[in-house]
C-alpha positions, 0 to 999 in steps of 0.5 A, spaced: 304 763 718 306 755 719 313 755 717 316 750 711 320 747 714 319 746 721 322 747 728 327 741 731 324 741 738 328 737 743 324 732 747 328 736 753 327 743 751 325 746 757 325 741 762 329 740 767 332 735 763 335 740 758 343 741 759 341 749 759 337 752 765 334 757 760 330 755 754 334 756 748 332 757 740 339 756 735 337 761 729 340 758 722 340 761 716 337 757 711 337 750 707 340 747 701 337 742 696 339 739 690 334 741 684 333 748 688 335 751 683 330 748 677 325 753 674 318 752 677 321 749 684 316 749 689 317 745 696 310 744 699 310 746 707 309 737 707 315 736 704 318 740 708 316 738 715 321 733 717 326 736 714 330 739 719 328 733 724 332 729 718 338 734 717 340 733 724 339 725 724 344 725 718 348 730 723 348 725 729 349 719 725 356 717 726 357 713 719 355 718 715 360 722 713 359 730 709 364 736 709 356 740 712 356 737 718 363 740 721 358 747 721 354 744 726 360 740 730 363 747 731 358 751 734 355 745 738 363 745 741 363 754 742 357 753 746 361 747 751 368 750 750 371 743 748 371 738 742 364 735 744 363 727 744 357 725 741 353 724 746 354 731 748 352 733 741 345 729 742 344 732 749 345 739 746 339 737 741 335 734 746 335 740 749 334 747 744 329 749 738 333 748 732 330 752 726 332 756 720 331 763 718 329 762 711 323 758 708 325 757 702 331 752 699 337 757 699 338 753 692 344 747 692 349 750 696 351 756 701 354 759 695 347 760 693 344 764 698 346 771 696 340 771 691 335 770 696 332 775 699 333 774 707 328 780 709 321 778 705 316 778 710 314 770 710 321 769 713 320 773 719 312 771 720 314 763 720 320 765 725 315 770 729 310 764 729 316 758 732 317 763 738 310 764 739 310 756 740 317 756 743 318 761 748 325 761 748 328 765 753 335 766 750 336 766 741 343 765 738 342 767 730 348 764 725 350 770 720 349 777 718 344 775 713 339 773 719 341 778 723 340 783 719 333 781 716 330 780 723 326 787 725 327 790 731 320 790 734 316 783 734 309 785 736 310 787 743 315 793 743 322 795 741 327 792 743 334 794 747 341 794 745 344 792 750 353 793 751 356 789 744 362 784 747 365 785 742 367 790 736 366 785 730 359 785 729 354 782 729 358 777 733 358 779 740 352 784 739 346 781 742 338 785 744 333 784 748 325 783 747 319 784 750 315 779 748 308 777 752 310 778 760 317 776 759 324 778 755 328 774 749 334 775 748 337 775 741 344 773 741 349 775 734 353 770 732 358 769 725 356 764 721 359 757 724 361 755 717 366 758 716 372 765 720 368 762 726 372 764 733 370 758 737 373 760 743 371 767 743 364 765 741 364 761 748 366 766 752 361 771 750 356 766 750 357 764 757 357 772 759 351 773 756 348 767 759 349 760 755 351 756 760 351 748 758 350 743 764 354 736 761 353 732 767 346 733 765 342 727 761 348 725 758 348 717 758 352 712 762 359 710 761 
């Protein structure tokens, strides 16, 4: 099915342009939305098209300022293993597939999204019809509640655990899939919003083969 919102695709995701030599999907978790919350919402896949694209806009644009965008600067700097530069943070999203696991707005704020329901059967089949458009090779899902909505089979076998590189899941637990000819790994990580171990993050994210190259696309000085 088409997602509602839709996927962010970096003009250098899978290019030798890109800063990561394996191609890359972010997996966030959900959305907000002022009005969510009111009876007989409903969000059109056509208003939802460019919304993730318009998220990152605000999120790259210096002068606007909002408590949110310190989530994604946190991850963004646990994959580089510093405080990233704002041209390191615009490679980084020219770079990957960013999507979020749930195709509804999970209502006016995080502390919202425990009432909906991660593991309903659209969320997966949007997700399922991204990663067959994007072919990521490597996955990084944000948070318990997408990592435990995701099945352990996508279309093509079983998937295999692999050794967890930490004891605090599902932060440093990670599996492979058989997708197609190729293999996707699927990488836990802690939501970034809040108790998120930067340092740690990056080293397993280097140990299991995220590895960004600075010194690619990023712009003169």
């Amino acid at each position: 099915m088409t997602p509602t919102f839709a996927p962010v695709i970096g003009k250098s995701y899978g290019t030798p342009d890109s800063i990561f030599p394996k191609r890359l999907l972010i997996l966030g978790s959900s959305f907000y939305l002022e009005g969510a919350c009111d009876e007989g919402f409903v969000m059109s896949n056509a208003e939802g098209a460019d919304f993730g694209l318009d998220i990152i806009g605000m999120y790259l644009d210096p002068d606007f300022s909002a408590p949110w965008k310190k989530t994604y600067s946190t991850f963004i700097n646990s994959i580089f293993g510093h405080a990233t530069s704002i041209d390191e943070r615009e490679s980084f999203f020219d770079s990957v597939v960013f999507y979020n696991y749930l195709q509804v707005p999970a209502g006016e704020n995080p502390y919202s999204a425990d009432n909906y329901d991660y593991t309903a059967e659209i969320h997966c089949e949007a997700f399922l019809h991204v990663v067959e458009n994007t072919k990521p090779e490597i996955v990084i899902s944000w948070g318990d509640k997408v990592w435990d909505a995701l099945p352990n089979e996508w279309g093509y076998g079983m998937a295999k655990w692999g050794e967890p590189l930490a004891l605090d899941p599902p932060f440093g637990s990670y599996m492979d899939y058989p997708f197609g000819n190729e293999t996707i790994r699927l990488i836990g990580a802690h939501h970034p919003s809040t108790g998120y171990p930067s340092e740690y993050h990056h080293e397993i994210f280097k140990g299991l083969g995220v590895v960004a190259d600075s010194s690619i696309n990023r712009k003169p000085t």
